[in-house]
N, C-alpha and C positions, 0 to 999 in steps of 0.2 A: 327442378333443374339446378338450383343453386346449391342444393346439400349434394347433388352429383359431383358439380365441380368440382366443390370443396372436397371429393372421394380423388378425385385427378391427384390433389397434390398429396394425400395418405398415401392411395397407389405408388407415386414416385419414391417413395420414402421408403416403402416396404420392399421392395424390388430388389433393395441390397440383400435383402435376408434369403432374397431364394441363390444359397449357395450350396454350390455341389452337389446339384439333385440327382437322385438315385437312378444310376442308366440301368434298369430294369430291364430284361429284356424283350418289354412290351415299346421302349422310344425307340422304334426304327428308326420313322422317319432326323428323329433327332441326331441319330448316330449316322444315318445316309452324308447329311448337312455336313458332319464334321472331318468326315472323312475325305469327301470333295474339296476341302480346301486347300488348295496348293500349297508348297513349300515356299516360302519368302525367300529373295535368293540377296545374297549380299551385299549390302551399299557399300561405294567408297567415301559415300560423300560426307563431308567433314563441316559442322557448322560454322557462322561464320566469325562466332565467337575464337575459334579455334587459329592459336598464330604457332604451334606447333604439337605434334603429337608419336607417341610413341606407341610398340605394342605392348599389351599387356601381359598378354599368353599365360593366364591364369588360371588355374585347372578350378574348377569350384566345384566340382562335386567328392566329398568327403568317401575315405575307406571305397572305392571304387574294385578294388582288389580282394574286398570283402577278407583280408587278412585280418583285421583287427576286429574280428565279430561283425553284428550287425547292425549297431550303430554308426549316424541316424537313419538309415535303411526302413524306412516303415512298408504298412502294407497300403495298396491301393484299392477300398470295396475291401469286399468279402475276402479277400485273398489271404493266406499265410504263408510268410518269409521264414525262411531259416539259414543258417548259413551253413554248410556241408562240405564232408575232406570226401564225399562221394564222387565229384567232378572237378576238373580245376582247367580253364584254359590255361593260365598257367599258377604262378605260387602253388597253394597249398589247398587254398579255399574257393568256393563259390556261392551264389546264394539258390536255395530253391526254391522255386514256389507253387504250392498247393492249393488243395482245397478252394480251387475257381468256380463262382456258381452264374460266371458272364462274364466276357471274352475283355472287357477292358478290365477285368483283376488283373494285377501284378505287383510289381516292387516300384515305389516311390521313394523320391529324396526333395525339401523342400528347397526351392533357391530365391525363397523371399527376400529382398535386399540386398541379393548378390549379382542380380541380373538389371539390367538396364534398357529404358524403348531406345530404339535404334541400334542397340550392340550388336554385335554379329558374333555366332558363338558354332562351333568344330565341336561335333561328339560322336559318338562312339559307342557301343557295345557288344559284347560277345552272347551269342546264346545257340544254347543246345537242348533239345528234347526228344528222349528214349521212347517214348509209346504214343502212336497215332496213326495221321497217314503220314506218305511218303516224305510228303513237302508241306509244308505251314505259312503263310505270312505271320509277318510280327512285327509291328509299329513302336517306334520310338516316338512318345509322347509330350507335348511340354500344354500345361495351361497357365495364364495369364489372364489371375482374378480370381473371384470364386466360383465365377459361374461354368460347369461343362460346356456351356455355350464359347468358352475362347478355348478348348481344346484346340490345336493344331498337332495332326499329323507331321512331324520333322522330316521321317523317314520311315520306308515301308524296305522290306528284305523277306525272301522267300529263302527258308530254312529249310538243307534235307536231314531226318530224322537221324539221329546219333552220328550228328556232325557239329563242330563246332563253326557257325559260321556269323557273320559281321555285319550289324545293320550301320551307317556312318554316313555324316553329311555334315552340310555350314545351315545356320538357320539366322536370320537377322528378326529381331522383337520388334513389332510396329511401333510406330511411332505414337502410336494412341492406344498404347496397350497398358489392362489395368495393374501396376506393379504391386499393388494390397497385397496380395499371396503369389507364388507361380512357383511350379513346380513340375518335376519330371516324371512318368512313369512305361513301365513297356508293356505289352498288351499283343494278344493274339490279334488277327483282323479279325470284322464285325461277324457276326451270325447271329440271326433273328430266327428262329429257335436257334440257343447253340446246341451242339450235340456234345454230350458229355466226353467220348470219346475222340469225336473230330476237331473238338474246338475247344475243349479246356482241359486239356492236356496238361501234367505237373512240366516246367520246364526249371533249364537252369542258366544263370547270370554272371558274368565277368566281366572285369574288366570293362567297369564304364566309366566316360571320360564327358565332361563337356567343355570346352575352354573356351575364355575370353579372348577372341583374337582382333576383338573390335578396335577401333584406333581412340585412344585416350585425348581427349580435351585438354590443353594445356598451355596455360600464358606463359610460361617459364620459358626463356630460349638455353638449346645447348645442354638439353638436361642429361643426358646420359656422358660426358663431356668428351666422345668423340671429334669436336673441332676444337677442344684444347681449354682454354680458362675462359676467355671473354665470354659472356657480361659478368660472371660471376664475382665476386668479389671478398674481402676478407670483413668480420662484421669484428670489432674490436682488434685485440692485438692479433688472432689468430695470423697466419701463413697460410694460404691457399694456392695447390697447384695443381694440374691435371697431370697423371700420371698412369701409366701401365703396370705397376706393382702389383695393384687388385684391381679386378672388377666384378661387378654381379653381372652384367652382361655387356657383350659385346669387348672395344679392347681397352677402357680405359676408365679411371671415375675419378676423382676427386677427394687429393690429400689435405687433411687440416692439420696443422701441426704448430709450433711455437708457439703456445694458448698460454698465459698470464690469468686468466680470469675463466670461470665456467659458463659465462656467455660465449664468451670468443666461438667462432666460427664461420661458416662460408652464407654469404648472401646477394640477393638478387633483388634487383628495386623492380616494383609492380605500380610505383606512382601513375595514376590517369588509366590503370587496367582495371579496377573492380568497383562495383556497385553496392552503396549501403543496401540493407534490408535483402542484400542476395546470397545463395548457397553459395560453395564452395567444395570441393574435395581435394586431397591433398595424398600423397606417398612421398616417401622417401627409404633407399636401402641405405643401411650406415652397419659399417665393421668396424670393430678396435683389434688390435692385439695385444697390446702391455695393459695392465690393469689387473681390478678385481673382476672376479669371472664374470659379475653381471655388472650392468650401469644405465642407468635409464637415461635415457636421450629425449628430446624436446623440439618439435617442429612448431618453430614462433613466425607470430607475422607482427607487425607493427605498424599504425596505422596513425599517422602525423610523425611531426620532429621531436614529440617527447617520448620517451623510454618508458611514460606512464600509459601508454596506447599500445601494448605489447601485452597479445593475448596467447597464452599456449594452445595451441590448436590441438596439438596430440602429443600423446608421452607412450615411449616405450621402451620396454626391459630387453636389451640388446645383451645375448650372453655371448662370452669375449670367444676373438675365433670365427663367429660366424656371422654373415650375413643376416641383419633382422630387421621387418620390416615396420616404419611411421607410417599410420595412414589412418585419414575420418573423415568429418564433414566441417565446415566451421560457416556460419553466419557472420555477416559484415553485420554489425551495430550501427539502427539507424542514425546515430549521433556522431557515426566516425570521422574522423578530421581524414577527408583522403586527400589534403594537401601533397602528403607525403609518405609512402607505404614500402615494404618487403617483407619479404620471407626470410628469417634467418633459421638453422641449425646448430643446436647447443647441449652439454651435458648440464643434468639437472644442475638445479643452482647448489653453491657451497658458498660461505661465504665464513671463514679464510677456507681458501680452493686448496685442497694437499694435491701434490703435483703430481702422485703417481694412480690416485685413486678421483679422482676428479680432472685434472686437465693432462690426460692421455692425447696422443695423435689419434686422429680417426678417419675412416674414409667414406665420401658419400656416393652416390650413384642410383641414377632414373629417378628423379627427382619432380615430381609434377605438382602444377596448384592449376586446378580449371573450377567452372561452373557447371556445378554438380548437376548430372544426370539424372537423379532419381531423386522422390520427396525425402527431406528428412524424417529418419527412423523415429518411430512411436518412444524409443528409450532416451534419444535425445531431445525432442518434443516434448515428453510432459513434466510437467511443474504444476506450477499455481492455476488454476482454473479460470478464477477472476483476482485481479489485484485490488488495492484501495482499503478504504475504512467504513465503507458499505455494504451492510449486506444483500447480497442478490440474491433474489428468489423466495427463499424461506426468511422470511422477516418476522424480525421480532411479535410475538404475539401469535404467529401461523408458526403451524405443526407441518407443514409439508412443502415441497418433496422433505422427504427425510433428513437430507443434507444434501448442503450445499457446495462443498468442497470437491466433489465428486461426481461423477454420474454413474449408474447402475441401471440394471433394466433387467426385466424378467422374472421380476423378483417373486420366491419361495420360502416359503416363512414353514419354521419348527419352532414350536413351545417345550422347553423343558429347564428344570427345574427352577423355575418362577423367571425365564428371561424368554425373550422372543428374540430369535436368532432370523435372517434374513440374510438369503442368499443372493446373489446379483451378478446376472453379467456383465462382465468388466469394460464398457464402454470409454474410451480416450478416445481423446482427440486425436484425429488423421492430419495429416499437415501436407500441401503440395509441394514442389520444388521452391517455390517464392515462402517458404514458411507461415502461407495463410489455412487456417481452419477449412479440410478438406469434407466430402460428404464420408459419411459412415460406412464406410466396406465391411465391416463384419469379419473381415477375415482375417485378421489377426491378432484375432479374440483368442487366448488362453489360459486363461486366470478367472477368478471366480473372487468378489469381493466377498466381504461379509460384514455383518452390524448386526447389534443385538443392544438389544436394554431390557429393561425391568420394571419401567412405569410408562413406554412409547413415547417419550415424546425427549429426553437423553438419549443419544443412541451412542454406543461405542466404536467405532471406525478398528476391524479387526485384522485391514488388509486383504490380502489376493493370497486366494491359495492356489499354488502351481498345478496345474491341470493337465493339459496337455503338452506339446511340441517339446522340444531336444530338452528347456528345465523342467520341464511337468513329471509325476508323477505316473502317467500315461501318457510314456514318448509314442506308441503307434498312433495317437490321435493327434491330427493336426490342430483342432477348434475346441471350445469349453463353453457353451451357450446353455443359458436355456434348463439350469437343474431342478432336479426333486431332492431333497432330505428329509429323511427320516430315521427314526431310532428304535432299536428293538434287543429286548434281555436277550440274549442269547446264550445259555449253560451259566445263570448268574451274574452276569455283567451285557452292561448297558453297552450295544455297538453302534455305530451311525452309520448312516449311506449316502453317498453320492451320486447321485445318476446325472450324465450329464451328458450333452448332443456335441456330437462330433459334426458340427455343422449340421447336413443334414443326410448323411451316408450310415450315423448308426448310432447306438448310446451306450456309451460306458459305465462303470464302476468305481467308484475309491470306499474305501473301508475307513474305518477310524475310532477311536478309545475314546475320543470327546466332541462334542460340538464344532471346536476348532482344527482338530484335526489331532497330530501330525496323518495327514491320510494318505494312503496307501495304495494298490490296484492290485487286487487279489486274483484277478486273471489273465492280467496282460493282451489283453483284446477286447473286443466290445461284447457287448451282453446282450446287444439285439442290434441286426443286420439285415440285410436281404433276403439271408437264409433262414432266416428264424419261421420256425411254422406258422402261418397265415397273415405273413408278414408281406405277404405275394400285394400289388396295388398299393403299396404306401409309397407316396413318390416323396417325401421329406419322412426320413424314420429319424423323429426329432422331439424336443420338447416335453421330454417324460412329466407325469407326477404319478407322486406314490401314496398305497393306501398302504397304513397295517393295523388292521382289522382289530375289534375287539380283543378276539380268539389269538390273536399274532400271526395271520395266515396275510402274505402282503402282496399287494398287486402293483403293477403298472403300465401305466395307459399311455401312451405316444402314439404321433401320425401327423399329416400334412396333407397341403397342397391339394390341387385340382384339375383333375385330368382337363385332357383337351384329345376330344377324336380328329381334330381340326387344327385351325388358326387359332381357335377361339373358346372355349370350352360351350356346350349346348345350356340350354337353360338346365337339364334334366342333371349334367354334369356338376353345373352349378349349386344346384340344391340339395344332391344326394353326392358327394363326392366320394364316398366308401372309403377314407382312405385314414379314419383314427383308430385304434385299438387299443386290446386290454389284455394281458397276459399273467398269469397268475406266476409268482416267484417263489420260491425255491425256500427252504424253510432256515436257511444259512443266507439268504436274498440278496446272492452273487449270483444266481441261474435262476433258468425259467423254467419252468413245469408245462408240458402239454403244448395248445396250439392258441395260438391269441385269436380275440373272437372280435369281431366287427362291431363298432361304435357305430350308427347308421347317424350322426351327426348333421341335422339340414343347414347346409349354406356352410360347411366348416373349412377351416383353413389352417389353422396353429393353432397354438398355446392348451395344449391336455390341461385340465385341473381335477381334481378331485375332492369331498371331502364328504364326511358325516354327520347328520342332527338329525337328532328325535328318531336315531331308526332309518332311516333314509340315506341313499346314497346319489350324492348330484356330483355329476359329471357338468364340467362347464369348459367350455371355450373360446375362441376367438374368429368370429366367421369373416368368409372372403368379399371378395369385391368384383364377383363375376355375378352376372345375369339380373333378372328381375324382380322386383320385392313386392310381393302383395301385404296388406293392412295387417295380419300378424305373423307377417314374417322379421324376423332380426334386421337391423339396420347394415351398412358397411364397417368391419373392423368394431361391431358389438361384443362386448362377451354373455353367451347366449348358456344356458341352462337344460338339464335332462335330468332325469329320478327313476332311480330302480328301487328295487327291492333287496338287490341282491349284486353285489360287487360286478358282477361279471354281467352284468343288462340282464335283461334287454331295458334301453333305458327309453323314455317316452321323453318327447323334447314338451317343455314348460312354456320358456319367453325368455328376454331379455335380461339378464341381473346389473349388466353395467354400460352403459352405453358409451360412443369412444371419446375421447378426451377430446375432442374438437368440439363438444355441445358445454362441456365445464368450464375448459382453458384456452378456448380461442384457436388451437395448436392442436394439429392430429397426429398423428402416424400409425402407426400398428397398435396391438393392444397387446397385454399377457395378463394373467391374474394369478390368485392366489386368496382361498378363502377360510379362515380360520378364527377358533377360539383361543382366548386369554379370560383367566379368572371371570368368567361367566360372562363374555361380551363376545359377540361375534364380530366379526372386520373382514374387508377383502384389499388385498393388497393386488397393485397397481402400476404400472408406469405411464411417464408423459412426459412432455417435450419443457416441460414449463422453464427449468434453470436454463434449457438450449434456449429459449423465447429471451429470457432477460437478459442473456448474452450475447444476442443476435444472433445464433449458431443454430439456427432448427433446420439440422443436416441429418436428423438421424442418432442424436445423442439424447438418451434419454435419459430419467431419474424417478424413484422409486417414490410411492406414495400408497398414505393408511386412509382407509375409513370406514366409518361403521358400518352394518349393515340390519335388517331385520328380515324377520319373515309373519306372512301373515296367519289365523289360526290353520290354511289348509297346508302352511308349511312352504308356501311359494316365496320366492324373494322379491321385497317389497323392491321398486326401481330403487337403487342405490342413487345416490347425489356423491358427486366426486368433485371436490373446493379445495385452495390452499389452505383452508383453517387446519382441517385436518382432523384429529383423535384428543381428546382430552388426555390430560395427564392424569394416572391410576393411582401415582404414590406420588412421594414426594421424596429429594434426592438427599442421603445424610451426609454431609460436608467431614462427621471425623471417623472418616473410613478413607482408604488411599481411592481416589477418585484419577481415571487415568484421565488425561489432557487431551487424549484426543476423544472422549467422551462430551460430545456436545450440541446444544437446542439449538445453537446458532451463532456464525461465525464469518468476522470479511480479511477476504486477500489470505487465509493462510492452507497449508496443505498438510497432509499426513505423510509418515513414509516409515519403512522397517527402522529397529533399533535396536542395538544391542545391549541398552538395557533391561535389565529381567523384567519380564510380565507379571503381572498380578494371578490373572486364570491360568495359564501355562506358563511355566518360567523361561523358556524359550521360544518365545512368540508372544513380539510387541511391539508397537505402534510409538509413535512419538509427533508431537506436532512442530512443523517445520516452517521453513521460507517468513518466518515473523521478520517484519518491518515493521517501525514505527505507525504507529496509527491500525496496526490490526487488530484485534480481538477474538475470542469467542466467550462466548456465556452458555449456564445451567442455567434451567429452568427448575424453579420450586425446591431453592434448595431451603433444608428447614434446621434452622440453628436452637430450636429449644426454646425454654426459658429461662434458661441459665447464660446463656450465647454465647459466641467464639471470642479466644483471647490471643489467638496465634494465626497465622497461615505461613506456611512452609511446602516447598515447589522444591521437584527434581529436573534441576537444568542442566545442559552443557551450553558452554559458549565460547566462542572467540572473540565474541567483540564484546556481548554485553550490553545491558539495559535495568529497566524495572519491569515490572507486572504492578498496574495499578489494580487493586480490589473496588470495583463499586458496587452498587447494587441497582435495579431496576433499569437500568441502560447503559450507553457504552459512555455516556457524558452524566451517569448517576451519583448520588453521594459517593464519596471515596471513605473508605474506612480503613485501608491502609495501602501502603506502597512498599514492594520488595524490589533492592537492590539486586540484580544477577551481575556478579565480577566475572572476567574472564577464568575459562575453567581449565583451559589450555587444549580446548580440541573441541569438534561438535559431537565426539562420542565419548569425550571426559565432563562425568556425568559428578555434581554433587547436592546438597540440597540446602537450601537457604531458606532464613526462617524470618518473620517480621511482627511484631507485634500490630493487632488489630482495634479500633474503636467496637467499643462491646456493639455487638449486633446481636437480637433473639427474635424467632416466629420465623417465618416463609418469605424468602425474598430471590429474585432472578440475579445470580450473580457473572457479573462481567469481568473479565481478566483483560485490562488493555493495556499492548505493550508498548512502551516507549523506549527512543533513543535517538543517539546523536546518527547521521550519517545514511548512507542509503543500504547500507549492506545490511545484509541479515543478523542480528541480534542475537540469538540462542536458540536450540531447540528444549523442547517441554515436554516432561516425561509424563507429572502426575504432580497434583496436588492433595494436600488434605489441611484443613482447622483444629486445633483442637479447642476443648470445651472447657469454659470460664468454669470452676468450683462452685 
């Protein structure tokens, strides 16, 4: 009973990952559910936060006119977009969509972070289709989350064939609705068989609109300045008046003019209106006319009676002539002095101010600051993981998780040439509206980390590769979970692949010349869907891994999930779920060959693996947490094991190879693996909750972990043991070769982040270690100075403010054998390199880099180090 329970709170954890399950056209019942749900009809009601408020009426769905192509217009399912001068309700263009193989295909657009619970929002579209029956229904869709399960039906309209006609309504977002992802698409109504003819008919799209007509939040009185100046006021020398010469809307906004200084401008005291530790969002419209064509503008608030409490909230590039919009989020500082506070408006700072090119007249209007609606965004949110001079999680002496700086999950491991590369899903922290560490939604997952080293237990931090959504590589995929890689000669050169889970709707491609990429999407669509032959019963088509074969002939294996004829899945559902496979790839292994053939996986759920020894092919996965377990049966969230002969099965199930990370580390969730060789040792790689544990955050963030493994003589996998110790170290690390900084055994309070200085492996793609405070560090492990040993060390920094990098060895409080001065470099991307002589040091030692310095601000970033060698 008590390892049950302890399955309760796995369960909870996992339940994020089932996103965007495959509407097959086997979920009636599920698609009945979604379509019965009424239309939300529009509140007036205004919080009570709220002491005035404007409209917004902000169109937020992009290229709706399909004029400017098809961007970001992706596909919904199986579907294919294109944009065509074949039909136009009006312009020039419209989009079509084809190849439907279930009546909710069609055209999607994402409005993750543009939508809010409670908004109320006006939309629109046109649609017309030439072959079918007479009349069609066609739903205008939104979901809100990841799950199919918050689909909501908007609006339904009966279409006559080779008519253009208008589906249109108001829709208000609940108040408890998940903002992670949401998104819009349009869709025939349901049919359970659909008829190719009756029901997935090619149609065409125009003219879609959705608009913000919800009422804005707002402390600000008088903000569009229709009742004239008051409370407004001048913030320095500026001149403030309300006036009718311009406005962005309605008859009147707000002239600044007589400015002395590039502070000067209009403001508004907010004293006794806002709360430390709470969101905030902010707009503002601002025109110039006299000036340089462009000039960035500045929405400041200020918080106490000094001028050193004055933080930029948002900056923008106003080109002259026209209306341009300030608008973000900002967090009140739990330390803020709110004796006394406002909002001012100002051009960037100059200091002497030239009067024709810095202190210009300008105009403001519709000008808000409320309490922000939605969580802060994942891109304002992340930073530092953990702050301080401690390390968490991976401590000195233990090899795992991987690192610490980070979390990853999922992880896919490629061997080549002498480095172990490790793929990962990009796991950050979610944050709710109060800016507290939210649970793990999954869903706005689109980037793919990467780490790699050469002896396991240095890892290299190589960054996110763009994967999916509007900056990925593959815009039609919203998600990047869950990859395979692998590498194969092809016509004399080495190619890589990417296979990765479009959540759980289907799995893509990128290509690539290196390990690292720059990669590519050689087909522009996914490479296994719904449609894919015997791909019928996969209700998550997710989680690939790939084999390629001695011969070069290469497979891959993906599948999920667990029917349910019911509430509940049966035990018989439970144990045999049918729903992983295996599909032989295409000899270029961008396509598929043939028909994917049935994994008969018992108890299976996620995570496909693959791999080969001694002649043997084992397939392994991660089983579910439905129905009953007899004495050898797999446990909950185990990764369980199967052996063929022969790539394609039949495979025969073994037992258990890893059991879940709640019997090692206290902390369960889901499982994933990955099992492979390095210079003649096997390992299975891992994730688990452990850095979320010592964080207090085991919400669903995970981190990557190694360990050995064996087999016994009939070839079985001996039970694996999974510990923070982790993997021995294979080599040891040479100090006079350019060693980059964010290569590291272990490290407290600092982060990675891109740089613009040249790479070592790619010269355009690289890493740099960042957020150093006083008292942070990281260290190598086994690095080996010889017996000659090091007379130098020399570091590429940029900095602003400046510090040391103390050298110890053996701990972050070890002998010091030298200290490098870093001067200001004039910028954190004006990069140069300093050099310090070292106390001779020879043989094998952990070396620590701790940085010191005056003050609380950040020090410098850290490109790479190297020593060189005493004579």
């Amino acid at each position: 009973m008590n390892d049950k329970i302890k399955m309760i709170g796995i369960i909870l954890l996992v339940v994020g990952l089932i996103i965007t399950i495959v509407l097959l056209v086997n979920s009636n019942d599920s698609k009945v559910a979604v379509e019965e749900d009424p239309v939300d009809e529009p509140t007036e009601e205004v919080t009570e936060d709220t002491e005035a408020v404007i409209e917004s009426n902000k169109e937020l769905i992009e290229n709706g006119g399909f004029e400017d192509g098809r961007e970001p217009w992706i596909n919904y399912r199986s579907a294919q977009i294109e944009v065509t001068d074949e039909e136009a309700h009006s312009g020039s263009y419209s989009l079509l969509v084809t190849d439907r193989v279930a009546t909710v295909d069609g055209p999607q657009q994402l409005l993750t972070e543009k939508v809010r619970a409670g908004g109320t929002y006006q939309f629109s579209a046109m649609i017309k289709y030439v072959d079918g029956p007479d009349q069609k229904g066609f739903n205008f869709n939104i979901q809100n989350g990841p799950s199919w399960e918050n689909i909501d039906v908007m609006a339904s309209s009966t279409i006559s064939k080779g008519e253009w006609s208008l589906i249109e309504g108001t829709y208000t977002i609940p108040e408890d609705a998940d903002l992670s992802q949401n998104f819009i698409f349009i869709e025939t109504s349901y049919a359970d068989p659909a008829d190719p003819e009756t029901d997935l008919m090619d149609f065409y799209v125009d003219d879609v609109s959705f608009v913000d007509i919800s009422e804005v939040p707002n402390l600000l009185s008088n903000s569009d300045f229709e009742a004239g100046l008051d409370p407004w006021e001048n913030y320095g020398d500026a001149v403030v008046e309300a006036t009718d010469q311009e406005a962005y809307s309605g008859s009147n906004s707000l002239l600044v003019s007589g400015r002395k200084a590039s502070t000067n401008g209009p403001k508004q005291d907010i004293t006794g209106m806002i709360e430390a530790e709470t969101n905030y969002e902010f707009s503002a419209w601002v025109k110039y006319d006299q000036g340089p064509d462009e000039k960035e503008f500045n929405y400041n608030i200020q918080n106490g009676p000094s001028w050193e409490g004055i933080d930029v909230m948002g900056t923008s590039t106003i080109a002259k002539g026209e209306w341009g919009l300030i608008e973000g989020t900002y967090t009140v500082p739990e330390d803020a002095d709110l004796s006394e506070g406002f909002i001012f408006i100002e051009t960037s700072f100059a200091d002497p101010a030239d009067p024709e090119i810095d202190l210009m007249d300008f105009y403001v209007d519709q000008v808000t600051f409320g309490k922000a609606r939605r969580a802060v965004s994942g891109e304002q949110a992340q930073g530092v993981v953990h702050e301080g001079t401690e390390a968490v999680a991976r401590t000195p002496g233990n090899h795992n998780p991987l690192v610490s700086h980070k979390f990853g999950a999922d992880p896919n491991v490629m061997t080549y040439d002498g480095r172990v590369y490790v793929y990962l899903t990009s796991d950050e922290y979610e944050y709710d509206a109060h800016g507290n560490v939210a649970d793990n939604s999954y869903a706005g997952i689109n980037t793919i980390t990467v780490l790699s080293s050469a002896d396991m237990v240095n890892w290299t931090d190589h960054g996110e590769v763009p994967v999916a959504g509007p900056n990925g590589k593959a815009q039609w995929a919203v998600n990047s979970w869950a990859v395979a890689v692998g590498h194969k000669e092809i016509d004399g050169e080495d190619k890589f692949f990417m296979y990765f889970s479009n959540n759980g709707s289907g799995i893509g491609v990128l290509q690539a010349d290196s390990p690292l990429g720059p990669w590519e999407d050689p087909i522009g669509r996914a490479l296994i869907d719904g449609s894919t032959p015997g791909t019928q019963g996969v209700l998550w088509i997710f989680d690939p891994a790939v084999l390629i074969d001695d011969n070069g002939d290469g497979y891959l294996y993906y599948g999920g999930g667990v029917p349910t004829s019911g509430g509940e899945p049966t035990q018989e559902e439970a144990e045999h779920p049918q729903t992983a496979r295996v599909i032989k790839l295409s000899d270029d292994m961008i396509d598929t060959v043939g028909e994917a053939q049935l994994i008969d996986s018992p108890y299976h759920f996620e995570s496909s693996g693959i791999h080969k020894y001694n002649g043997k092919y084992y397939y392994t996965y991660s089983t579910n947490f439905s129905g009953e377990r007899g004495d050898d049966d797999p446990g909950y969230a185990d990764i369980a094991y199967m052996m063929s002969d022969h790539p394609m099965g039949p495979f025969t199930y073994q037992g258990v190879a890893l059991r879940n990370g709640s019997e090692f580390f206290g902390v369960g969730g889901n499982n994933h693996q990955d099992f492979f060789e390095f210079k003649g040792q096997s390992y299975v790689a891992y994730h688990a909750q452990t850095l979320g544990k010592a964080l207090d955050t085991v919400q669903g963030y995970r981190s990557p972990h190694i360990n050995k493994i064996e087999y016994d003589g009939n070839g079985n996998i001996i039970d694996t043991i999974a510990d923070m110790e982790g993997v021995e170290q294979i080599a040891n690390l040479n100090p006079y070769q350019r060693i980059e900084a964010e290569t590291i055994a272990w490290s407290a309070g600092i982060a990675t982040q891109d740089s613009e200085a040249p790479g070592s492996m790619l010269e355009d793609m690289n890493l740099h270690v960042t957020d150093i405070h006083a008292g942070n560090w990281i260290a190598v492990s086994q690095v080996d100075f010889g017996s000659n040993g090091a007379k130098t060390f020399a570091a590429n920094v940029a900095a602003t403010v400046g510090g040391t990098i103390e050298v110890r060895l053996g701990s972050a409080d070890g002998e010091l054998i030298g200290t490098l001065e870093v001067s200001p470099t004039g910028g954190e991307e004006e990069w140069a390199v300093f050099e310090t002589d070292v106390d001779s040091v020879s043989g094998v030692h952990d070396v620590y880099f701790v940085f010191t310095g005056e003050g609380d601000d950040q020090l410098f970033n850290f490109d790479y180090w190297t020593f060189t060698e005493a004579n």
